[in-house]
VOGU-3710 file (C-alpha; in Angstrom, 3 decimals, decimal comma):
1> xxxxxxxxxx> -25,720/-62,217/-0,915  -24,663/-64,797/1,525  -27,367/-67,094/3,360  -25,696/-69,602/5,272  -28,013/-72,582/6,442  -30,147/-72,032/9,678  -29,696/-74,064/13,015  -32,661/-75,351/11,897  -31,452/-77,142/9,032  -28,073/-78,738/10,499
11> xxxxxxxxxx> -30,936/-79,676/13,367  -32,768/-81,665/11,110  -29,462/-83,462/9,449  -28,223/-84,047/12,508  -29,763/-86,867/13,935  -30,143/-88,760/10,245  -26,302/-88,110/9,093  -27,855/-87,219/5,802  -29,378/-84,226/4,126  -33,095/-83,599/4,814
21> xxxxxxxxxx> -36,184/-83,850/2,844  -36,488/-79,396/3,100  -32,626/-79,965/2,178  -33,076/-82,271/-0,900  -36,278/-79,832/-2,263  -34,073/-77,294/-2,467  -31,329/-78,923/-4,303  -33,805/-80,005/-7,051  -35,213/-76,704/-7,897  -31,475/-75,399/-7,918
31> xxxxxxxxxx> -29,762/-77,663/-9,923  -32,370/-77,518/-12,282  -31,211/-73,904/-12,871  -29,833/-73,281/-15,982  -26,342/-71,892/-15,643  -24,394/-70,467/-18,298  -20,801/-71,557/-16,379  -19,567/-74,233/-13,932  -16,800/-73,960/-11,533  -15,900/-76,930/-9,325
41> xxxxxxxxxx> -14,396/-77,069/-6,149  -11,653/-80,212/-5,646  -9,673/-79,890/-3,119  -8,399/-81,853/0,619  -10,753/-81,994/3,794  -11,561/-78,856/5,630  -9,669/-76,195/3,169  -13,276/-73,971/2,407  -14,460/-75,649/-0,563  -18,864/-75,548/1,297
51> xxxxxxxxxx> -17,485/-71,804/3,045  -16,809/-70,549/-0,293  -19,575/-72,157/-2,150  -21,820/-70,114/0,813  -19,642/-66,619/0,454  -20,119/-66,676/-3,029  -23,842/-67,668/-3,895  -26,536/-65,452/-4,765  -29,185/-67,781/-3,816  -30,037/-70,247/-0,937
61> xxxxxxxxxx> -26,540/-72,780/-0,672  -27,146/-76,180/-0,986  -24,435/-78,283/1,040  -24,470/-82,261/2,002  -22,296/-81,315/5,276  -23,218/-83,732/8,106  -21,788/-83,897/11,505  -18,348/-86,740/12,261  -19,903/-88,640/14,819  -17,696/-91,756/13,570
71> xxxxxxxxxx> -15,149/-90,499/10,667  -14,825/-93,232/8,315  -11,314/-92,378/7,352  -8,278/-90,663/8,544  -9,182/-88,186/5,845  -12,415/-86,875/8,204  -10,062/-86,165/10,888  -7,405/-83,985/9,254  -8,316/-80,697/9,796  -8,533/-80,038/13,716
81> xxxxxxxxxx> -12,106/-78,798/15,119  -13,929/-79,628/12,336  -17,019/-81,333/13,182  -18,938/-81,417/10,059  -18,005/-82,896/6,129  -19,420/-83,090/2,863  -20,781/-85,854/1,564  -22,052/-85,296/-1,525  -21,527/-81,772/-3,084  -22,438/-77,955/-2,364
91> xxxxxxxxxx> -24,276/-76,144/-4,896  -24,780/-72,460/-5,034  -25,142/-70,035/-8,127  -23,485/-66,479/-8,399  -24,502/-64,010/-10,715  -22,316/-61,692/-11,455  -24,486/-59,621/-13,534  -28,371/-59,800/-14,655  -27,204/-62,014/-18,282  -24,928/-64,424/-16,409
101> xxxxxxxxxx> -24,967/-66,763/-14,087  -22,309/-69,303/-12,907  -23,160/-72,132/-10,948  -20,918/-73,297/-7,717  -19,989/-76,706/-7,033  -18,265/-77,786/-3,697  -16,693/-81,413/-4,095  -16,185/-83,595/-0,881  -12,303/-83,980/-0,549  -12,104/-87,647/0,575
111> xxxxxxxxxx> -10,415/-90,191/-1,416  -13,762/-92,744/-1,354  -16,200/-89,845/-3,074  -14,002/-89,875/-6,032  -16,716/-91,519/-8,665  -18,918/-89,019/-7,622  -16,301/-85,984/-7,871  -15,062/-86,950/-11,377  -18,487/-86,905/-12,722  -18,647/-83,515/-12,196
121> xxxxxxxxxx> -15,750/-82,920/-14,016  -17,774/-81,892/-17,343  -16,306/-80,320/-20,495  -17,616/-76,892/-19,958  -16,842/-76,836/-16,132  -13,742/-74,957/-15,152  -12,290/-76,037/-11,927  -10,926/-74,286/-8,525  -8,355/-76,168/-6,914  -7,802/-75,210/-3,253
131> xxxxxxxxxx> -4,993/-76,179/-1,052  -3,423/-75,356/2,390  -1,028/-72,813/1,951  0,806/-73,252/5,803  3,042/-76,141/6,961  4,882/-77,783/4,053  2,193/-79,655/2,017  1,088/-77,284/-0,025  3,356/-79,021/-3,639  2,399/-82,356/-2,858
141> xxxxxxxxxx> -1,406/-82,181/-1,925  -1,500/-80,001/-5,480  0,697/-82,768/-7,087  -1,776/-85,157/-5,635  -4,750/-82,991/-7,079  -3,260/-82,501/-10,264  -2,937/-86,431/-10,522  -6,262/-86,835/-8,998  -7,605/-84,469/-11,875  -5,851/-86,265/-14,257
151> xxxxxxxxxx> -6,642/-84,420/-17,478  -4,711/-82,304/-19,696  -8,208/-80,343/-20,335  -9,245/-79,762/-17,178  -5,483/-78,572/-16,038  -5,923/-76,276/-18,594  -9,230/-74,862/-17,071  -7,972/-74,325/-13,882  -7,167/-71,929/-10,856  -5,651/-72,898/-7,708
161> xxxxxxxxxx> -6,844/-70,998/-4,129  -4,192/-71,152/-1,542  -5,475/-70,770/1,647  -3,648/-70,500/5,468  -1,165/-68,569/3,624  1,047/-65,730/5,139  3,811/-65,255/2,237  1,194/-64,571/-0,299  0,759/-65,068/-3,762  3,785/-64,743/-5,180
171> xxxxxxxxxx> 5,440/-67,042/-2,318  2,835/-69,904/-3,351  3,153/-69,128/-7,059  7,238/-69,580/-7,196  6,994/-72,768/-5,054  4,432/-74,095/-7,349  5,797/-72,575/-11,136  8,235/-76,271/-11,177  5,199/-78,472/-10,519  2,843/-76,413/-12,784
181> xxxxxxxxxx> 5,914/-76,698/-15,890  6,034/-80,246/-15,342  1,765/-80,854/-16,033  2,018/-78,415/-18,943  0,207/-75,635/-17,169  2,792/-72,710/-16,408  0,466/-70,113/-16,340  -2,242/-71,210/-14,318  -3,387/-68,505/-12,111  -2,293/-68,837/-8,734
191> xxxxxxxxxx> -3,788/-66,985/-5,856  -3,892/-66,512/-1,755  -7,498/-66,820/-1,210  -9,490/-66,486/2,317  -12,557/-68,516/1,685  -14,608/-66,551/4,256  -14,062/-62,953/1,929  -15,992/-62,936/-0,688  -14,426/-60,288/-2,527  -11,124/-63,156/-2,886
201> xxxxxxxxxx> -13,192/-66,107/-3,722  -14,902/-63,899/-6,730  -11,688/-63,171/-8,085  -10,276/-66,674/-7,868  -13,806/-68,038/-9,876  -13,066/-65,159/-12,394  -9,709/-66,187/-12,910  -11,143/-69,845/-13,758  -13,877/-68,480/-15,610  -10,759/-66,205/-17,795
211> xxxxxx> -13,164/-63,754/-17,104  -12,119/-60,094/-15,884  -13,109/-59,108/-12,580  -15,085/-56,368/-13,536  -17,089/-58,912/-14,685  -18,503/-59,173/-11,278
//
């Protein structure tokens, strides 16, 4: 079930450009949750990583979105209308059924939070990668990821989420199968996801997690 932050809450970030003291509470008694899997979000500015860490979660999201008043990089300003990034990261925690539980971790997308994104980068955690499926970026911001996620491991725990997309899938997956080869990684899944359906974002995770989706 999907709870979304209240008015309220972005009220109360607002005017600090940080998260607040309800805000930070919350994120303590969640990450201290004990979570059989990890998934991690990478991906560029603006592509869904907080929407789908909110779609997915079966408890109260935890995001570090803040408003742009001043974006510090051309980075902040990529995706048109977007008045709010991440910071920090987004934490949520699906459970697909009563024995399991998964927890959800947004990444911010901008070049200077990339300490704080590899970090999260554990052994155990199996990784998302989303990128913009319209215009013609889509094989070099996942060339850029792939380099960015520079290990053999993780590539091997990974799914990529193509979002924007109207060719699909299989469009996505043919344009990507040379790029893929070349990192070792042929047969990662690759799928059109919708960050705002929930239903596309579960089976994406799964497909991470090499988990069936019956699972959920």
């Amino acid at each position: 079930m999907t709870r979304p932050r209240t008015a309220a809450n972005r009220a109360a970030d607002a005017g600090t450009g940080r998260p607040s003291l309800d805000h930070g509470r919350r994120a303590r008694h969640h990450l201290g949750t004990a979570a059989r899997h990890r998934v991690v979000f990478a991906g560029p500015v603006g592509v869904g990583k907080t929407t789908a860490v909110r779609v997915l979660t079966d408890v109260d999201a935890v995001d570090t979105e803040v408003p742009i008043s001043a974006p510090a990089s051309s980075e902040d300003r990529a995706v048109p209308g977007k008045l709010t990034t991440t910071v920090g990261i987004d934490y949520g925690i699906w459970k697909p059924t009563e024995d399991l539980s998964v927890a959800l971790v947004g990444t911010p997308g901008q070049d200077r939070f990339g300490t704080a994104r590899a970090s999260l980068l554990a052994p155990h955690s199996r990784v998302v990668l989303w990128a913009f499926g319209d215009g013609d970026q889509l094989v070099d911001d996942v060339r850029s990821w792939l380099d960015t996620v520079a290990s053999p491991v993780v590539h091997r725990r990974m799914a990529i989420a193509v979002t924007r997309t109207d060719d699909g899938a299989n469009a996505a997956r043919a344009a990507l199968a040379p790029l893929l080869a070349e990192h070792n990684v042929p047969t990662a899944p690759v799928l059109a996801v919708d960050p705002r359906d929930r239903d596309a974002v579960m089976r994406v995770v799964c497909a991470a997690l090499d988990l069936p989706e019956g699972a959920r």
